[in-house]
C-alpha positions in Angstrom: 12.0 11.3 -0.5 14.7 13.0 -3.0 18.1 13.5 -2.4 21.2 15.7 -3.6 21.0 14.1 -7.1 17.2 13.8 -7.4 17.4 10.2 -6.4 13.7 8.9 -5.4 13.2 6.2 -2.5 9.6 4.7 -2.3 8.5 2.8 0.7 5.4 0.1 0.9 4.7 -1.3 4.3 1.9 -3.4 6.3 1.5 -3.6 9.3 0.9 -7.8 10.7 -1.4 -7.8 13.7 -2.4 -12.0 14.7 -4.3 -12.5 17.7 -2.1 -13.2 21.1 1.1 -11.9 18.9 3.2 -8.8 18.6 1.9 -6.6 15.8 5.1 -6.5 13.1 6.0 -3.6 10.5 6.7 -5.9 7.1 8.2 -3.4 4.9 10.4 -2.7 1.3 12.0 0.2 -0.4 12.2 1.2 -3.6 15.6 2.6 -4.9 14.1 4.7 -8.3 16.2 3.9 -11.2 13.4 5.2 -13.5 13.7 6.5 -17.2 11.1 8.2 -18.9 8.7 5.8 -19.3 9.3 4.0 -16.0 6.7 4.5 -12.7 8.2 6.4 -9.6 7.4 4.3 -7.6 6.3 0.8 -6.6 4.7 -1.3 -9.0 1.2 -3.8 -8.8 3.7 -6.5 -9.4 5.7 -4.7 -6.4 3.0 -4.5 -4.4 2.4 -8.4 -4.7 5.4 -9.5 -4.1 5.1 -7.9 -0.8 1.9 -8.8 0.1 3.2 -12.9 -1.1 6.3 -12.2 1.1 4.1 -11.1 4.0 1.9 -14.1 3.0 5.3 -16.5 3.6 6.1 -15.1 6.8 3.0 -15.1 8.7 1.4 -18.3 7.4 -1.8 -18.1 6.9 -5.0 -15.4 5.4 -4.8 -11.8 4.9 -7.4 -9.3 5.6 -5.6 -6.4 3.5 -7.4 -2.6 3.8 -5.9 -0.1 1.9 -7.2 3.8 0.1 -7.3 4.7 -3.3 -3.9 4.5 -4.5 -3.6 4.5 -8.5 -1.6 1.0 -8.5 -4.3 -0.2 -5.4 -7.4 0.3 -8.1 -5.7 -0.6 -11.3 -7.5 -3.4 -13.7 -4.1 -5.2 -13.1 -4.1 -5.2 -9.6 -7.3 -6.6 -9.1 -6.2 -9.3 -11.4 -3.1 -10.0 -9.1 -5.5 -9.7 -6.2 -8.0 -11.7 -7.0 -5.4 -14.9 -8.0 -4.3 -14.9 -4.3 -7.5 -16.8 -2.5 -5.5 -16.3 0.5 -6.2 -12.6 0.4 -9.1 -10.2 1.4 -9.1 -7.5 0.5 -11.4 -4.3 1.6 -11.2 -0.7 -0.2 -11.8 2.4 2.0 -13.6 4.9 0.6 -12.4 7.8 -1.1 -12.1 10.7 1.7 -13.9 13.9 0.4 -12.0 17.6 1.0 -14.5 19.9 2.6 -13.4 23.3 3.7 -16.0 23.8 5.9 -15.2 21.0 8.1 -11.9 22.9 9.5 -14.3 25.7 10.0 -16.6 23.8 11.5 -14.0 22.3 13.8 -12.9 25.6 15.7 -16.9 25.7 17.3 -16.8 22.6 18.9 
């Protein structure tokens, strides 16, 4: 999202589904005070610290599922990943565009 003064907001959230429980939305923003060099967005250290505060407040294993984002897939998020034995973590595949498919769609 941008504002009047170009001002970016980023937001990462899971969504905390345990057997006989209320499924929660675990969430945090990202306020962009980027320069130049600086990501828009969250980082892979970002992303940890979520998935460690999730982690806190559930108490117990996480089956994580996630797509193809360029800090899901990074060399240093599979390092911060694969330090959390707690964690499981599953990749969807990437999705394909197809323009046929929408064409393909109106004949059903």
């Amino acid at each position: 999202m941008t504002g009047g003064s170009n001002k970016r907001v980023s937001l990462a959230a899971l969504i905390a589904i345990k057997p006989w429980c209320r499924p929660r939305l675990i969430y945090r923003v990202h306020h962009s005070r980027r320069g130049k060099d600086q990501r828009k967005g969250f980082t892979e250290a970002g992303c940890a610290q979520l998935l460690d505060a999730v982690h806190q407040q559930l108490g117990g294993p996480i089956v994580l599922v996630w797509y193809n984002l360029n800090s899901h897939v990074s060399a240093a998020m599979a390092e911060l990943l694969h330090a959390r034995d707690w964690l499981s973590v599953h990749q969807l595949r990437a999705m394909r565009t197809n323009s046929t498919r929408s064409s393909q769609c109106g004949h059903i």
